[in-house]
Structure formats: structure tokens, C-alpha cells
C-alpha positions as CSV (number, residue, x, y, z in Angstrom):
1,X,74.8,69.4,-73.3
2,X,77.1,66.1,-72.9
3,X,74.7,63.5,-72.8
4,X,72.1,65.5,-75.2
5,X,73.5,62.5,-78.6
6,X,73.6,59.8,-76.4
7,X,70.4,57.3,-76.7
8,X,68.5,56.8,-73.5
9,X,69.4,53.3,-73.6
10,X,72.9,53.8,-73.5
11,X,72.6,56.4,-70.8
12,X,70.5,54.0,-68.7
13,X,73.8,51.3,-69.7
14,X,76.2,54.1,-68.4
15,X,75.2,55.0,-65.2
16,X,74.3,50.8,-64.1
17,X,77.8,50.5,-64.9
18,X,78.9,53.2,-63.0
19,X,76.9,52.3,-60.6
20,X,78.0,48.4,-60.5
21,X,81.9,49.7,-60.8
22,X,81.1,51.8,-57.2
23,X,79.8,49.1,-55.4
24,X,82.8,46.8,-56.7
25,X,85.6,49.3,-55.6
26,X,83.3,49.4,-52.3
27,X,83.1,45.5,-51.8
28,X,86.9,45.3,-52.1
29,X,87.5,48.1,-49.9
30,X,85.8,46.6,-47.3
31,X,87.6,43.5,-48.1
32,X,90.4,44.4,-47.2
33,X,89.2,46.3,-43.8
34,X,88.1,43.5,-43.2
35,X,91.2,41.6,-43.3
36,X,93.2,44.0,-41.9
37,X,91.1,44.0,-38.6
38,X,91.1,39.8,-38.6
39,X,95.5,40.1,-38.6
40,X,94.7,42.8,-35.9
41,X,92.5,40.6,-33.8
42,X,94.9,37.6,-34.4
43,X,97.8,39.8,-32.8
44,X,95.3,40.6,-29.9
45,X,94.1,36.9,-29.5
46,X,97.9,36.0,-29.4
47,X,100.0,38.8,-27.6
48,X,98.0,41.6,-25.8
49,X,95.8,40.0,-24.1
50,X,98.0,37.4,-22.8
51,X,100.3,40.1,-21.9
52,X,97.4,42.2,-20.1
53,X,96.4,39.2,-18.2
54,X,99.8,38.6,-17.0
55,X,100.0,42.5,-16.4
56,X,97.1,41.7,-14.2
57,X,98.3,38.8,-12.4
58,X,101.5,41.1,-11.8
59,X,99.2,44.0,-9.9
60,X,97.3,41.7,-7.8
61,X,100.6,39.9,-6.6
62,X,102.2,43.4,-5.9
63,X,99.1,43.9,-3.9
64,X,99.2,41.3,-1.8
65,X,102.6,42.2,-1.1
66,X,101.6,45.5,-0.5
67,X,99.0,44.4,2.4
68,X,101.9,41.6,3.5
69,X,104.2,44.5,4.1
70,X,101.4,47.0,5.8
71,X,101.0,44.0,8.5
72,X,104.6,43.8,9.2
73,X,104.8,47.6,9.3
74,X,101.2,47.7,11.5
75,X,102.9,44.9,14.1
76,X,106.3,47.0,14.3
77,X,104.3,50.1,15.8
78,X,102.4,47.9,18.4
79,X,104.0,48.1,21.8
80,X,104.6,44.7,22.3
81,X,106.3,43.5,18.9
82,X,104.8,40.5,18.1
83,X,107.9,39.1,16.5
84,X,106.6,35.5,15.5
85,X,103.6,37.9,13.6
86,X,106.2,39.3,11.8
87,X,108.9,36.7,10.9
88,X,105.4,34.9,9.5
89,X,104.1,38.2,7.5
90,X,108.0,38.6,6.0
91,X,108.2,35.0,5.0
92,X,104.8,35.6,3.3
93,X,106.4,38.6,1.7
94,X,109.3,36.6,0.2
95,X,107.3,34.1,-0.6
96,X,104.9,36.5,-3.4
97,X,108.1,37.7,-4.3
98,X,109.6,34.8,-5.0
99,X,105.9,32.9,-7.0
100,X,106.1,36.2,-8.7
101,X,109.4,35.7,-10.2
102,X,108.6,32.0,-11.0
103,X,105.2,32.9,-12.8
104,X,107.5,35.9,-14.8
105,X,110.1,33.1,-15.8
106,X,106.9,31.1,-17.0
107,X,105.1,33.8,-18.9
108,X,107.9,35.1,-20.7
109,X,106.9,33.0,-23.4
110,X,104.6,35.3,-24.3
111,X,106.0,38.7,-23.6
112,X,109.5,38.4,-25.6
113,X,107.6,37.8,-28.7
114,X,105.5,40.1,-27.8
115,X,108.1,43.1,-27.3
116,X,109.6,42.4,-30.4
117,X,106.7,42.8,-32.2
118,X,105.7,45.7,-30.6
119,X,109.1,47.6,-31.5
């Protein structure tokens, strides 16, 4: 065969360097997974989830508005319209709408760089 003029000491050389020359190859592989998923976490740490919490912050302002408007809508369907009830629900309502604007204006710090990234 192959290997049948080789000396056993050779052989044993052989296949430790093989051996050694596999686990190197492996080592830097996972190197550079490794790095790869730190520069992934970085862009995480520094735009998504600054983005998702202002995402958040977004949904649980439009749902205050939502139960702001659901009280106006609830009072105009009462017999007696309870108007001061409403003026005060509608100035609530302008009053999300306006924080929530302010608080976009804010944050958009982090979502143009963000965008850009992300296209």
C-alpha cells in the first residue's frame, strides 16, 4: 500500500501533524465566528435595541391613545353628552399625540443611523 515504506515513526509524525494542522484551521475558524458575532452584537447593543425600545414606547403611546379615543367615543353614545368629559379626554388625546412627536424628534438620533445602516 501507500504508507507500507514509510517508518512508523514518521507515520506517527504524519498524522500529529495532521492532526495539529485540523485543530489550527478549527481555532481560526472559530476565530473569526467569533468576531463576526461580537460586530453583530455591537450593531444590536447600538441600533436595534434602541430602535425596538423606542418601537415599544411608540405602541404603548398609540395605546393610550387608543383608550383616550374609546372614552370620547364611549361619552358621545351616552344620552346626556358629558361634554366637559369629552373636551378633557380630547385634550388628553392631543396631548399623547403631541409627547409622541416630541419623544420621535428626540429619538431620531438613533433611528436615522440606524436606517441607513439597515439599507
Amino acid at each position: 500500500m501507500f504508507f507500507d515504506g514509510i517508518s512508523i515513526g514518521k507515520k506517527i509524525t504524519g498524522s500529529m501533524v495532521l492532526l495539529l494542522s485540523i485543530m489550527f484551521a478549527i481555532t481560526v475558524l472559530s476565530f473569526l465566528k467569533a468576531q463576526r458575532t461580537d460586530d453583530e452584537l455591537k450593531v444590536m447593543a447600538k441600533h436595534v435595541i434602541p430602535l425596538s425600545n423606542l418601537i415599544a414606547k411608540i405602541d404603548i403611546n398609540s395605546l393610550e391613545q387608543e383608550i383616550i379615543l374609546e372614552r370620547v367615543l364611549r361619552n358621545y353614545e351616552t344620552e346626556q353628552l358629558d361634554m366637559i368629559s369629552i373636551e378633557r379626554d380630547l385634550d388628553k388625546f392631543e396631548n399623547w399625540a403631541r409627547r409622541l412627536i416630541r419623544k420621535l424628534m428626540k429619538d431620531n438620533d438613533y433611528l436615522n443611523p440606524a436606517l441607513k445602516r439597515s439599507t
